[in-house]
C-alpha positions as semicolon CSV with decimal commas, in nm:
position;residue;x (nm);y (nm);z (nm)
1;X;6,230;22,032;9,281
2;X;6,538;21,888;9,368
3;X;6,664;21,566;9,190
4;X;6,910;21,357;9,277
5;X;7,130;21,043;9,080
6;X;7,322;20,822;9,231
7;X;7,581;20,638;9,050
8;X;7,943;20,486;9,157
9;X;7,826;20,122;9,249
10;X;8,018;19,806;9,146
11;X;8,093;19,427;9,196
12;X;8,432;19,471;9,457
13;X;8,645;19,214;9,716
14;X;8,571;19,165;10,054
15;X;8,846;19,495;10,187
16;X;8,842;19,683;9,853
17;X;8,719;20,075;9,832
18;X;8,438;20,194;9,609
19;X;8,327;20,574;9,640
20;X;7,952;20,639;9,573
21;X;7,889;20,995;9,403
22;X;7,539;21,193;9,399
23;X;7,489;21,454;9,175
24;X;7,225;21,710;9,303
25;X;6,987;21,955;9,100
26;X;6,722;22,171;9,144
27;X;6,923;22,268;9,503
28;X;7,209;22,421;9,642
29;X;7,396;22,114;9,866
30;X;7,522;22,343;10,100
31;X;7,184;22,428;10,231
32;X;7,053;22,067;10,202
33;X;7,096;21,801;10,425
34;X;7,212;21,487;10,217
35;X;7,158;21,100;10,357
36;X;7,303;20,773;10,201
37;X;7,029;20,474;10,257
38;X;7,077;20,108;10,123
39;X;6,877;19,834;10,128
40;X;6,965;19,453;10,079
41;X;6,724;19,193;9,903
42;X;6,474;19,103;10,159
43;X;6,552;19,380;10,402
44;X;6,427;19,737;10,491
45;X;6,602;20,068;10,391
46;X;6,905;20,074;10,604
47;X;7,047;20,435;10,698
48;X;7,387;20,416;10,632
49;X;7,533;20,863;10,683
50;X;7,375;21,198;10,706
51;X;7,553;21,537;10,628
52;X;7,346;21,823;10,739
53;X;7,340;22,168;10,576
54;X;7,509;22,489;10,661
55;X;7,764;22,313;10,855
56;X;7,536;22,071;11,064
57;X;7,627;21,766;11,206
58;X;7,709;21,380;11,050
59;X;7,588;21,079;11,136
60;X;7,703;20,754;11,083
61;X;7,532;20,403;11,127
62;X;7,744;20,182;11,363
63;X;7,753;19,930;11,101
64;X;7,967;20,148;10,860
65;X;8,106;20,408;11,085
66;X;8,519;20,413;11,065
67;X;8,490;20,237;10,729
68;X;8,244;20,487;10,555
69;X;8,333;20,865;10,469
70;X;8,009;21,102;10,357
71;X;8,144;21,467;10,212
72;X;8,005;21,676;10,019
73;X;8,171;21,964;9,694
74;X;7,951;22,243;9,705
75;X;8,144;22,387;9,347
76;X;8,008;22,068;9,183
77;X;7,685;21,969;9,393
78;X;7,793;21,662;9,446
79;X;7,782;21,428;9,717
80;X;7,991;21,136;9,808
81;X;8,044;20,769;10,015
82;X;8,391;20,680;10,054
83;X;8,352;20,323;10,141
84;X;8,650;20,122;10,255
85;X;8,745;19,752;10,394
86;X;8,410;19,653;10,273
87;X;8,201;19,341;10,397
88;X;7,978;19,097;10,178
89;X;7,712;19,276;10,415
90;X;7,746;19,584;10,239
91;X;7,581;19,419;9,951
92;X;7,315;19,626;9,854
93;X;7,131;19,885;9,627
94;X;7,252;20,265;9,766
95;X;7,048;20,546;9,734
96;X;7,102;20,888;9,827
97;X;6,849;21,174;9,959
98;X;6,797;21,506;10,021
99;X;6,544;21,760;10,230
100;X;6,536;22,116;10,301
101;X;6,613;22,092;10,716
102;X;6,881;21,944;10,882
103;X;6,758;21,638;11,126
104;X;6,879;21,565;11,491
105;X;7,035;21,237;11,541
106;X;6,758;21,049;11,619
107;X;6,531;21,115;11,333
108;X;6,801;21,121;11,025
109;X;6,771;20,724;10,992
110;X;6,432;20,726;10,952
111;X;6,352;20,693;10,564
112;X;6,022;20,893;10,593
113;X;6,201;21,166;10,712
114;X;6,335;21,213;10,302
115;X;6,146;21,392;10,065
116;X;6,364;21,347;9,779
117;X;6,533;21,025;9,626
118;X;6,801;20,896;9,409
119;X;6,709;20,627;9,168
120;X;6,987;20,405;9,367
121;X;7,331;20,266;9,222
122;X;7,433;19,882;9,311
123;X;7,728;19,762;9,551
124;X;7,802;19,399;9,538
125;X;8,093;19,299;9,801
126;X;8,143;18,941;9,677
127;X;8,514;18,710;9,590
């Protein structure tokens, strides 16, 4: 079974950088396609990127996308978020995921579509 752990989260400025990492097991990442969700107090789980496997596509929310970087080390089976210029609405609880089949672009933001989760890592975007 594949397992995933998040970690990487912080308290950071309004502008300032944090990069998320997710460690995979139980899976080879180059063959699984890897998601970054969040979700704020209050709110529903937010898609936020999608890397698909064996060189499929990515996928970025329009909220993030140009500020947000999703990559992946296969030697380490790791997965990361480069997040830059960061908002106070990026404040939220990040969680990666994983499945088996790569996802066309209108189904990756759909959390149901994720069989396996992270246990989430926490980004607070505050002065």
């Amino acid at each position: 079974e594949v397992q995933l752990q998040a970690s990487g989260g912080g308290l950071v400025q309004p502008g300032g950088s944090l990069r998320l990492s997710c460690l995979v097991s139980g899976g080879t990442i180059n063959y699984l396609a890897i998601s970054w969700f969040r979700q704020a107090p209050g709110k529903e789980r937010e898609a936020v990127s999608y890397k698909g496997g064996r060189g499929g596509s990515t996928y970025y929310s329009r909220s993030v996308m140009g500020r947000f970087t999703i990559s992946k080390d296969n030697a380490k089976n790791m997965v990361y978020l480069q997040m830059n210029n960061l908002k106070s609405e990026d404040t939220a609880v990040y969680y990666c995921a994983a499945r088996q089949n790569n996802l066309i672009a209108s189904a990756w933001h759909d959390p149901r579509q994720w069989s396996n989760w992270g246990q989430g890592t926490q980004v607070t975007v505050s002065s």
